[in-house]
N, C-alpha and C positions, 0 to 999 in steps of 0.2 A: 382384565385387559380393557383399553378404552376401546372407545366407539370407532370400529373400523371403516365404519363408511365414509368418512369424513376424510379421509388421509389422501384421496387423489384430490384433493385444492389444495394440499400442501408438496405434491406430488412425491409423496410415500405410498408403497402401495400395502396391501396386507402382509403380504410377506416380506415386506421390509421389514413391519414391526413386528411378523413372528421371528424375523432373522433376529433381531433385539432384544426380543421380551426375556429375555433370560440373564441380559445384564443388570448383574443387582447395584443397587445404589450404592454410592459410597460412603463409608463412616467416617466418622475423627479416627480414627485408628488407621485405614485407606491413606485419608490425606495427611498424618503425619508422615508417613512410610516416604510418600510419594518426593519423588527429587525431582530436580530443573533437568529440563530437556539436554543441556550444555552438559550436565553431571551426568546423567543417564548413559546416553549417547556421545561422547566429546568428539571421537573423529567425525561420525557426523556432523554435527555441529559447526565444526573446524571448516567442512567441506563445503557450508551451504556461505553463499556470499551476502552478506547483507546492501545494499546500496550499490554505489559506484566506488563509493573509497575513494581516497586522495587525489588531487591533480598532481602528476606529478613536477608540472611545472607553470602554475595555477595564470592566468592568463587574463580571468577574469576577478574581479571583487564584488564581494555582498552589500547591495546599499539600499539604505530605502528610500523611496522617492514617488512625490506626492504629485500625479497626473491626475487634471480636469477628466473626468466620465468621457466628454467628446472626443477626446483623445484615445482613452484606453477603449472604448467599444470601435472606435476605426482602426486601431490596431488587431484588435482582437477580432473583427469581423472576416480579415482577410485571414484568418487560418491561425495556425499552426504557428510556433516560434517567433509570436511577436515581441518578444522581450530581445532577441537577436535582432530582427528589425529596425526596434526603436535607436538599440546599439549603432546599427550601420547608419539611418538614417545622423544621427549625431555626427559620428567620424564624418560622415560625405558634408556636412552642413558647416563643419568647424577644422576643416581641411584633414585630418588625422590620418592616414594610411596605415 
């Protein structure tokens, strides 16, 4: 067993790793066996949502677009959703409603 002293700056305690010490390592033979989580499990799988998934009636588009530093740190200083900001700022600035 390793040195148990040392496991509270990693914050495991002793009987974490006695809770453990009994998991044996895995062999080629293990990880052959072993299948994807989606195969294993599928309804799970099925169940868990990955992202946001589709707009369904997309409203915005992906562009990239190359803003000066002084810009993007004044945007970004004031919070949260400055990419929506720069959005609104634009429509108010070039009449758009």
């Amino acid at each position: 067993m390793r040195n148990i002293k040392n496991t509270k700056k990693k914050g495991y305690g002793a009987s974490d790793l006695r809770e453990v010490s009994n998991n044996p390592e895995w062999t080629r033979k293990d990880f052959a066996r072993a299948r994807p989580f989606a195969e294993a499990l599928p309804e799970l799988a099925a169940s868990i949502r990955k992202g946001r998934g589709p707009n369904k009636a997309p409203t915005k588009k992906l562009v990239s677009l190359r803003l000066s530093r002084q810009v993007l740190e004044a945007y970004k200083a004031k919070g949260p959703n400055w990419q929506s900001r720069i959005d609104e700022d634009l429509r108010r600035i070039n009449k758009i409603k």
